[in-house]
C-alpha distance (Angstrom), angle and dihedral (degrees) to the residues before:
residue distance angle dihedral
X1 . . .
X2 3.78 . .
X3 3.30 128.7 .
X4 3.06 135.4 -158.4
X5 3.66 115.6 -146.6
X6 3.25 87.5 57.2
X7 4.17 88.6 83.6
X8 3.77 82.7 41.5
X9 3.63 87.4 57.5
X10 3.48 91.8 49.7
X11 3.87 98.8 55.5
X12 3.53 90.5 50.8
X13 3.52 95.6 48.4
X14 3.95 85.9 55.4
X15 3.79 102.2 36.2
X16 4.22 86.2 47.1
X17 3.60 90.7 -145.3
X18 3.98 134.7 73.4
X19 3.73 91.4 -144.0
X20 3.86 89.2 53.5
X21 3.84 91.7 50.1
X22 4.13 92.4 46.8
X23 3.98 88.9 47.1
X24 3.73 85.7 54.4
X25 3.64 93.1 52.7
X26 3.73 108.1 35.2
X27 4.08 88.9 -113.6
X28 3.76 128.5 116.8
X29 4.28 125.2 -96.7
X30 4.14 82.0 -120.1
X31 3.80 88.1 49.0
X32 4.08 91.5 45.3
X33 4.23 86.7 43.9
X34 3.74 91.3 46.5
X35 3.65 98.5 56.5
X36 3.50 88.7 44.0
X37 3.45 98.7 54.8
X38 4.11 81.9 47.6
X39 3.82 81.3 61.8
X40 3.62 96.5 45.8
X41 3.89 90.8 54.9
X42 3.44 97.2 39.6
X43 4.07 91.7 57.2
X44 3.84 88.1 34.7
X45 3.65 84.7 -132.5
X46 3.93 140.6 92.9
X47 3.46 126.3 -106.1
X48 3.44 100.8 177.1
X49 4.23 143.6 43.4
X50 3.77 114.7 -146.7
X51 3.60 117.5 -148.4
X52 3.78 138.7 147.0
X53 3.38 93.5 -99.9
X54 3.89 91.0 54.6
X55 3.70 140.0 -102.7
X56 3.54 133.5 -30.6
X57 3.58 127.3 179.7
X58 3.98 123.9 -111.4
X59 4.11 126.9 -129.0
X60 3.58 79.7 -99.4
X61 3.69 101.1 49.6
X62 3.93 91.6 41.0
X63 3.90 87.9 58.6
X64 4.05 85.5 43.4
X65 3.50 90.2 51.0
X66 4.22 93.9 48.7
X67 3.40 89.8 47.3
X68 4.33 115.8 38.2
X69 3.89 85.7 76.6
X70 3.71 88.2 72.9
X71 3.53 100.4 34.8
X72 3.55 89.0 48.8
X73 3.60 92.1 54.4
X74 4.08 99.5 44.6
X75 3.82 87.1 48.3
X76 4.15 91.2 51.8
X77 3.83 91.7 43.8
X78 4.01 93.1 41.4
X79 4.00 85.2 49.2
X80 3.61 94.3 48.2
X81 3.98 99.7 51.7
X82 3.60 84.7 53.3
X83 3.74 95.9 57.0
X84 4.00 85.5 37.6
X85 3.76 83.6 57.6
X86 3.42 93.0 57.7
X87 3.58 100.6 48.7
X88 3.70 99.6 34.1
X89 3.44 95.7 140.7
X90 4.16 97.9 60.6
X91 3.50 128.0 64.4
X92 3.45 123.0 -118.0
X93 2.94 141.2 174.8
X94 4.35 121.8 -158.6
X95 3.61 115.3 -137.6
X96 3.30 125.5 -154.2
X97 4.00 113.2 -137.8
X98 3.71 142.7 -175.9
X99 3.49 140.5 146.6
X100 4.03 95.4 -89.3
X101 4.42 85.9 44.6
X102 3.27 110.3 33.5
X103 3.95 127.6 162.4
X104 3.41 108.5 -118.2
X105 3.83 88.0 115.8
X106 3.62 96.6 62.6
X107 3.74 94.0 47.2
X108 3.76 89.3 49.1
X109 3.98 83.7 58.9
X110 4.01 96.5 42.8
X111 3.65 96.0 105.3
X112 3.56 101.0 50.4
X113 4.02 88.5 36.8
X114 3.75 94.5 54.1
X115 3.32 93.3 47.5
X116 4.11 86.8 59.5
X117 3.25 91.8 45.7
X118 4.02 111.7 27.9
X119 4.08 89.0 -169.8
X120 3.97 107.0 47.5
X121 3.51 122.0 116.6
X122 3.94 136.0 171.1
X123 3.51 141.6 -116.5
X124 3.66 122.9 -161.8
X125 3.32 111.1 -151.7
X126 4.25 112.2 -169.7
X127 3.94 120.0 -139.6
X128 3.71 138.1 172.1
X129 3.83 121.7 -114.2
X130 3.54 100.1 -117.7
X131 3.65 135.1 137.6
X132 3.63 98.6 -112.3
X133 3.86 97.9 37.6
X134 3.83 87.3 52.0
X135 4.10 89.4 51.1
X136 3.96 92.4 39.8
X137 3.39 91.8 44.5
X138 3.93 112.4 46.0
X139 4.04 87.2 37.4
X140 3.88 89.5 58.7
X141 3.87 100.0 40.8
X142 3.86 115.2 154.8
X143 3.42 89.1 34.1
X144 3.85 103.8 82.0
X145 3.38 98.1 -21.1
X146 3.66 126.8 39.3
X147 3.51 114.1 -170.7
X148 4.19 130.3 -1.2
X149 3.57 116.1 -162.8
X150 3.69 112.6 -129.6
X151 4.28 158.6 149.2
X152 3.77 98.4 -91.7
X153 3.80 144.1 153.0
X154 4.05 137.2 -176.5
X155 3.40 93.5 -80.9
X156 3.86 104.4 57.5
X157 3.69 88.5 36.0
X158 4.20 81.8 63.9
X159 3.90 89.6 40.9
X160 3.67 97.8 52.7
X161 4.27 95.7 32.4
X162 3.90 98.0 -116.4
X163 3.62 148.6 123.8
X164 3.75 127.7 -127.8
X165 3.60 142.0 -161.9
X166 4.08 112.7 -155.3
X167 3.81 116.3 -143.3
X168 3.62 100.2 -178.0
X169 3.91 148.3 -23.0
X170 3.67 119.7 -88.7
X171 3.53 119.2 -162.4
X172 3.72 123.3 -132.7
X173 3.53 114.2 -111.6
X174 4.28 137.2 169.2
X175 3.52 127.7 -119.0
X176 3.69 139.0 -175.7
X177 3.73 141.6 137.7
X178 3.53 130.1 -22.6
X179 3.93 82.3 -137.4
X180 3.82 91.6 57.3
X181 3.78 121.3 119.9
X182 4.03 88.4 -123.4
X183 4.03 84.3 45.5
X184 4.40 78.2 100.4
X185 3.57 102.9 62.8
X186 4.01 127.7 74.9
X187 3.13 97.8 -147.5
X188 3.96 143.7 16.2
X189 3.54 152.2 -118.5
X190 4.17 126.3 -161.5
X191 3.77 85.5 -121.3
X192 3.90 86.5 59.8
X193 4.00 83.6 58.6
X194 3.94 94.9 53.8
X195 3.53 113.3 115.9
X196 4.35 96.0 10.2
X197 3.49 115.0 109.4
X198 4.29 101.1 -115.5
X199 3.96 110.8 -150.9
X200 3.99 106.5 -135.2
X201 4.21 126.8 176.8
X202 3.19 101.3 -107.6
X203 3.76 133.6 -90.8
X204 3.87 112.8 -68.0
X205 3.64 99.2 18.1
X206 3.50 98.1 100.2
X207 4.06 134.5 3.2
X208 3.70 93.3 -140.0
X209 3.79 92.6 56.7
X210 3.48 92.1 51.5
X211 3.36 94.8 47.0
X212 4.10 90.3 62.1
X213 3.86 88.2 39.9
X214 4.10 91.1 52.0
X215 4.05 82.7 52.5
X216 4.15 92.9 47.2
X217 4.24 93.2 44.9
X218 4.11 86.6 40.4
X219 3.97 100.3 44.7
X220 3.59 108.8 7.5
X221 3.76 114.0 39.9
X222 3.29 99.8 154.5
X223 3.92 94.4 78.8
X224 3.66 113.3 83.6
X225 3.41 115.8 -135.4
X226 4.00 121.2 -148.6
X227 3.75 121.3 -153.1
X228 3.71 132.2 -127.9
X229 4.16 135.7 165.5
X230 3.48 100.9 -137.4
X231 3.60 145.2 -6.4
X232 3.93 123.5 -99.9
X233 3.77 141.3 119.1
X234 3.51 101.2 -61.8
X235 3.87 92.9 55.6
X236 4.12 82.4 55.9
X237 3.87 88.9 46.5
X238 4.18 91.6 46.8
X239 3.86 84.4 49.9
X240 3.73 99.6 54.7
X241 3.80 91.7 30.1
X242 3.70 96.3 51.3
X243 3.67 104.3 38.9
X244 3.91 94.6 -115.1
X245 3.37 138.6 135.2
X246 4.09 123.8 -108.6
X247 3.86 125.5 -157.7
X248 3.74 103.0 -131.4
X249 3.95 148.1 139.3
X250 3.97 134.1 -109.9
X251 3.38 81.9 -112.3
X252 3.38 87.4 75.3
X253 3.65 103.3 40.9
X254 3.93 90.0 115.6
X255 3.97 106.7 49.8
X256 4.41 89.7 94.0
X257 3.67 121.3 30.1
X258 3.81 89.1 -145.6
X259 3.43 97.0 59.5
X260 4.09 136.0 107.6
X261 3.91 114.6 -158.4
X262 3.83 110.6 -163.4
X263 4.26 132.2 178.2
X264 3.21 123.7 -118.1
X265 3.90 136.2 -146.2
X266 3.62 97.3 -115.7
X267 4.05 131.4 97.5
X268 3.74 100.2 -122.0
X269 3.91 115.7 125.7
X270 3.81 128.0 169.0
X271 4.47 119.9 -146.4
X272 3.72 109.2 -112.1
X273 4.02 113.6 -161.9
X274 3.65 144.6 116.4
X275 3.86 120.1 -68.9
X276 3.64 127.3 -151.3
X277 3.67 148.4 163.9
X278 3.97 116.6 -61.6
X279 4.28 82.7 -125.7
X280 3.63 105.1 43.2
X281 3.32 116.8 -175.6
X282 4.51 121.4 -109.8
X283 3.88 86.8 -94.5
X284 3.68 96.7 52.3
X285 4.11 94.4 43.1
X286 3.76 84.4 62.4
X287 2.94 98.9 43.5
X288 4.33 89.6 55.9
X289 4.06 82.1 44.7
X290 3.52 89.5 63.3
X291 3.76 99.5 39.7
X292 3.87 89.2 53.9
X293 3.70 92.4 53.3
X294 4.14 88.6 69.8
X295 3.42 104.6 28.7
């Protein structure tokens, strides 16, 4: 069955270091090295060289690494038609949920849902923000995971092969730390942005983004905008650590502690609503049915 150090693995494999990997998780390196070497005994081989310069992966863990995604995936779906078994006779519905997408949304439409649909029920299902997890993931909707709740737009429903439903418009906003000079004022103007460096996904990710970026390079080049691939904790982190600004939403007002999130003047919103796979399955389609009737 599943295991998880093999996502661990993963993340390490990607990030190249253990400390990186227990940063991203709010763990210790000794933690990340223990359950590594846990690995390592388990498979009686080893998946990683140690040397000053850093780690590299093995033979062994560069076949671990090509192959987990798959594993991890048959274990999750194998798990989940067991507990499907078992509760054949409800309807739920498994969530996916992590810091960046959580599910606060669906609970804050449980009463009127339920009522729709007197037998649904929901299963959270916990992921890591990663760049794979979010490609294996939304590619392969429906089959552990039926619907994530999410900022998205046309374009990264094409990139990442899904369908979404929007449930409302969330308005761009910046962030950063509470310590920040700008940490003062309620509210902002782009000239209060000139000279900070302003996190932004980068380029290609997502038309609305780009959209607001376009409108920064064209009219206000004097803020300097950073790049990164996709949002998750350690973007929040680099914000407050750094002293940069982060393109955001209220929504996300709660992910770090040590954060401010503040509107600005500007017309740039982002769709927030569910995505799911382009051929749900009959559960799933009534389930949409139902959240379209009070939306």
């Amino acid at each position: 069955m599943y295991d998880p150090h093999l996502d661990l693995f993963l993340q390490v494999a990607e990030l190249g270091s253990f400390s990186k990997a227990a940063e991203a998780r709010y763990i210790t390196p000794s933690a990340v090295i223990k359950q590594i070497n846990l690995l390592e005994d388990e498979l009686g081989v080893r998946l990683f060289e140690r040397t000053h310069r850093g780690l590299k992966l093995t033979k062994a863990g560069e076949s671990l690494k090509k192959d987990a995604p798959e594993l991890i995936g048959m274990s999750r779906e194998a798990a989940s038609r067991a507990i499907s078994s078992m509760k054949s006779d409800g309807h739920i519905i498994r969530i996916g949920t992590s810091p960046m997408t959580p599910a606060e949304v669906l609970v804050e439409l449980w009463p009127k849902l339920s009522e729709i649909l007197p037998g649904l029920k929901f299963q959270l299902v916990p992921f890591d923000n990663t760049p794979e997890n979010a490609r294996m993931i939304l590619k392969n909707l429906g089959k552990t995971i039926d619907v994530v709740a999410g900022l998205f737009d046309e374009e990264l429903l094409k990139y990442r092969e899904c369908n979404g439903i929007e449930l409302t418009q969330d308005k761009l906003c910046v962030a950063f730390s509470v310590n920040h000079p700008l940490a003062q004022k309620k509210r902002l103007a782009i000239k209060d942005l000139y000279g900070q460096e302003l996190m932004m996904l980068s380029p290609g990710s997502m038309g609305s983004m780009d959209a607001l970026r376009e409108y920064l390079v064209a009219n206000h080049p004097q803020v300097k905008i950073v790049d990164f691939p996709l949002y998750n904790i350690g973007v929040f982190n680099e914000c407050e650590n750094g002293g940069r600004l982060l393109i955001t939403t209220e929504r996300w007002k709660t992910v770090h502690p040590l954060l401010k999130t503040v509107r600005m003047g500007w017309k740039h919103d982002m769709p927030y609503g569910l995505m799911y796979s382009r051929t749900p399955d009959k559960k799933v389609k009534q389930f949409l049915t139902a959240l379209k009737e009070i939306v």
